[in-house]
N, C-alpha and C positions, 0 to 999 in steps of 0.2 A: 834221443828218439822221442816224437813228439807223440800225442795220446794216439791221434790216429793210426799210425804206422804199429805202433802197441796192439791195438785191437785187431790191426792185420794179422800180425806175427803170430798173435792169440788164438784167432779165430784160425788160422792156416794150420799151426800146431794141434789145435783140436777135432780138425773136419782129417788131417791124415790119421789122426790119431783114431777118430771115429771109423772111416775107412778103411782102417787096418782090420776094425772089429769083425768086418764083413765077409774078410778070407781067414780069419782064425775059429775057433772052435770060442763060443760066446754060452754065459748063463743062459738060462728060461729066465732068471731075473732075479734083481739084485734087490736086499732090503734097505732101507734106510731109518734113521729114527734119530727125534727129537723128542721136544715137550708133548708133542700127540695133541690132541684136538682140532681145534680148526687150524693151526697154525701147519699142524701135519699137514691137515688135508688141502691148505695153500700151498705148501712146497712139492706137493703131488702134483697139483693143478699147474704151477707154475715152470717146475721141470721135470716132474717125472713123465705127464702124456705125451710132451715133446720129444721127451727123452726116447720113451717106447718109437714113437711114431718115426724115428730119426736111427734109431739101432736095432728097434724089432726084441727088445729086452724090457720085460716089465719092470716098472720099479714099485715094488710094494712100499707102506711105511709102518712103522713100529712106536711105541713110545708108551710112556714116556721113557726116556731114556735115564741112567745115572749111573753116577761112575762107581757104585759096589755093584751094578748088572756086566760093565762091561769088566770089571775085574773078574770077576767070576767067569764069563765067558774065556777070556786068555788063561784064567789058570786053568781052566778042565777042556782046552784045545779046542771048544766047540763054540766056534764065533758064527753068530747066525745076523747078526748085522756088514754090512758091507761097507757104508757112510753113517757117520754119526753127526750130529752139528752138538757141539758142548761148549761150555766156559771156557776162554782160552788158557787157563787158569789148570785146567783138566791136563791139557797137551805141554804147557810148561814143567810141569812136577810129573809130567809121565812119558814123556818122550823117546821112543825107543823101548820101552818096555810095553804100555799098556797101547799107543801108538806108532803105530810104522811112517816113516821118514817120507815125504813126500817126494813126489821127484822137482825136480830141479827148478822145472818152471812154472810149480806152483810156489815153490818155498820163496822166489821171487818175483813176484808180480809189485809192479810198481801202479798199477792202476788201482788198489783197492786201500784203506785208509791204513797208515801206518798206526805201528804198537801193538797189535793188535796177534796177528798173526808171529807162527815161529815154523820152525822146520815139520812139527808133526800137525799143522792147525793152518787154512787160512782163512781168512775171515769172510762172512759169506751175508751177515743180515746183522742188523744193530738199531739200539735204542738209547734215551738218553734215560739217566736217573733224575728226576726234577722235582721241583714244587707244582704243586695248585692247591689256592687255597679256594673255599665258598664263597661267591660273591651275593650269597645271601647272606652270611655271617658279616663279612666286609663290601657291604656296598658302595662303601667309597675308597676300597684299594686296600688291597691287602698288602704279605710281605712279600717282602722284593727279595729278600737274599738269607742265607742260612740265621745268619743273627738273628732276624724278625722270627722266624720259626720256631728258636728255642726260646724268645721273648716273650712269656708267658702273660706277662704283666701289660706290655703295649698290643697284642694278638691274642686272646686269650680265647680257651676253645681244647678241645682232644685234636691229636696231631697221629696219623696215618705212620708208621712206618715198618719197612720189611723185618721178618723174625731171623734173620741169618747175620751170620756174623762176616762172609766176607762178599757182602755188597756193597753200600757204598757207606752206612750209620756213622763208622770212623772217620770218616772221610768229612762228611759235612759236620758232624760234631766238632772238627776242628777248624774247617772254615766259620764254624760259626763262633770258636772262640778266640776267632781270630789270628789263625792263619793263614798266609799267604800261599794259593793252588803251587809254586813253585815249591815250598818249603813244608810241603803235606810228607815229604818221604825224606827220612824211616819215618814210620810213623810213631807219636808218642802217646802208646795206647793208654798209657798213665790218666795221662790230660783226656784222651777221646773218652773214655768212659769215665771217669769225672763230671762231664760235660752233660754225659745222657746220664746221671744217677741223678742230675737236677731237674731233668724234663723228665723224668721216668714215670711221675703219678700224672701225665699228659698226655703218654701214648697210649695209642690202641696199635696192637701188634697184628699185620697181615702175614698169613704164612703161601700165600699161592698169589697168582696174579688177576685171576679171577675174584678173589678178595677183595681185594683193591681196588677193582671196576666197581664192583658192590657197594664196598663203603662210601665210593663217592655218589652214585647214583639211589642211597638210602639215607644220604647227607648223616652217615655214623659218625663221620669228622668233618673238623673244618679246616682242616691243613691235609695234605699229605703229602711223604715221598711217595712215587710211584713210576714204576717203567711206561713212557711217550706211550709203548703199543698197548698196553694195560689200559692208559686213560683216553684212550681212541674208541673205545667202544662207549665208555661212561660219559666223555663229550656228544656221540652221536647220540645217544638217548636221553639228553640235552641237559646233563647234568650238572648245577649251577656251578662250575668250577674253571677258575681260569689259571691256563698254564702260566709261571716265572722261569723266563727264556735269559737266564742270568745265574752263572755257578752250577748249572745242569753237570752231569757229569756221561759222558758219552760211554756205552760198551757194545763191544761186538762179539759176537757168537762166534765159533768157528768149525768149519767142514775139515773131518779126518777120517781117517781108514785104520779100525780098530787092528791092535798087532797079531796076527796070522790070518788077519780076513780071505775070502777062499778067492774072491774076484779082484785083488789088487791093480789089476792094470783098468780092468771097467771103472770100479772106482773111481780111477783116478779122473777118466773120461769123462766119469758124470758129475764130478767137480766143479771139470774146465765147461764143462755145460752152463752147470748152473751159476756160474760167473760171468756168462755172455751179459752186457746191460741192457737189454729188451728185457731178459728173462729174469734179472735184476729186477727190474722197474715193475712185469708186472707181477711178482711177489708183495711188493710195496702195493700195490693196488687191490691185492687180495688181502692181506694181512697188513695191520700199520706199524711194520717193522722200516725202518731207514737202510736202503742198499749200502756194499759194502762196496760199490764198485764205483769210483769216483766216473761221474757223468752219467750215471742211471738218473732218465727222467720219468718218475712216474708219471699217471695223472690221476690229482687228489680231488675229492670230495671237500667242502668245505670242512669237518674236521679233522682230515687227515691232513689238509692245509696247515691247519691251527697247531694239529699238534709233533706235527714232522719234524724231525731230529737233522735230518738231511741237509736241509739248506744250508748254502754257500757261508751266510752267516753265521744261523745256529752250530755250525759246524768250526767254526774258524775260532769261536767262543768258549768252546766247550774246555771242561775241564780232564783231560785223561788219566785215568788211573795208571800207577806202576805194576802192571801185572806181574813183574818178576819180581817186587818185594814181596807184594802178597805172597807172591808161588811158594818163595824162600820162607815166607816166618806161615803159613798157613796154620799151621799146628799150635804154636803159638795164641794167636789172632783165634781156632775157633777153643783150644781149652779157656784162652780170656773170657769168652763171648758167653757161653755157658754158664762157667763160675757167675759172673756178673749177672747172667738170667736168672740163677734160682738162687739171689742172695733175698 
């Protein structure tokens, strides 16, 4: 089945489905919740007024969201969120308990990027984990790849990076001690933190992502990790920093329906909404998150150009994490993280 006939099938399944909404008994309106801020109020813009305008049901949104609210919610029965967007990370280690099973033809969508999604999660908005260094600190070219980053001695400088234990730190700590992207999993957290106890008096620890737009637009560092859509707003306010589109590591977010939600079949509807690639694209154009939905074309701004995770390229390059090792040793992975924090 080629893409187009896909989008047929899609859009056909979703407009009955919608349809249907219109002789059954429908909310006053459904809530939804992510990270909150403007990112919220881009996924309001981008499918919730359609939404309304198309089923005649509000969609409010909530956030920020995290997985000890929605725990709490399923154990005392009172689920006030309808759609959540989380880690897929979230729906792997909670699957059927703390999220309910999608149906059938969401759990298989072959137009949106694989790895990503599972039966309780698909994937709906995504970003790369990357470098930029100052090209006020490096004016003749900074580094190119994790080794330059923990290279203190050839790059020297404070170096950006996230306060949590399972983003990506492990990950490039061992690309940079020279691993090979295929040979990253299981991971050997031995050597990854090894790795960062040598760079450790280099970092400056970001704990939000607004952080991290910051530090680069007050040139705090001269290196950082940092999420494409984080450094979207600190390149528009023309902050001397240029992305390294080489060992990026790609992650996407995903759209679920927390377990006893009261509106499960809207829900689901307003999934298959927000997965149309118009409504894709212009998400991407509200916020500089990268579509999940293979052939969403935005249209970017000269840094949203720059710093897009999307393209045919950057995308074919990228490095994808094992979400279900993570899932598997999570507990592991954040008792390390911690220990290691407050040695």
């Amino acid at each position: 089945m080629n893409g187009s006939i896909r989008r047929i099938v899609a859009l056909t399944t979703m407009a009955c489905a919608l349809g249907g909404l219109a002789h059954a008994q429908q909310p006053a309106q459904i809530v939804t919740a992510n990270t909150g801020g403007p990112y919220l109020e881009a996924t309001l813009e981008a499918w919730g007024k359609p939404f309304t305008q198309t089923t005649g049901i509000k969609v409010v949104g909530d956030g920020p969201q995290s997985l000890p609210k929605i725990q709490q919610m399923v154990k005392s029965g009172n689920i006030t969120w309808d759609v959540v967007e989380v880690p897929p990370v979230f729906t792997l280690r909670h699957c059927g308990t703390l999220f309910q099973e999608l149906p059938a033809d969401l759990q298989n969508r072959k137009d949106v990027l694989a790895g990503f999604g599972n039966a309780c999660g698909v994937p709906d908005a995504g970003y790369a984990n990357l470098m930029l260094y100052s090209t006020k600190k490096f004016p003749n070219g900074g580094p190119k790849n994790w080794a330059d980053f923990f290279d203190v001695q050839k790059f020297p400088g404070k170096r950006g990076l996230w306060n949590g234990a399972e983003g990506v730190n492990l990950e490039i700590a061992l690309l940079a001690d020279g691993v090979a992207p295929k040979d990253l999993y299981p991971m050997d957290l031995d050597r990854a933190f090894a790795k960062l106890t040598k760079l450790r008096p280099h970092i400056v620890f970001w704990s939000t992502g607004a952080q991290s737009t910051q530090m680069m637009e007050s040139q705090e560092v001269d290196m950082i990790m940092a999420w494409s859509s984080r450094a979207y707003p600190a390149l528009k306010n023309n902050a001397p920093f240029e992305p390294v589109w080489n060992q990026h590591i790609i992650y996407n977010n995903v759209l679920a329906i927390p377990k006893g939600a009261p509106n499960p079949q809207v829900s689901a509807n307003y999934i298959r909404f927000a997965l149309d690639p118009a409504r894709q694209a212009r998400l991407s154009e509200l916020f500089p998150v990268s579509p999940a939905v293979i052939g969403a074309q935005p249209k970017l701004d000269a840094a949203g150009v720059k710093i897009f995770a999307g393209t045919p390229e950057r995308a074919a390059s990228a490095i994808r994490p094992n979400l279900q090792w993570v899932a598997d040793n999570s507990a592991e992975i954040q008792r390390r993280w911690v220990e290691w924090l407050n040695k």
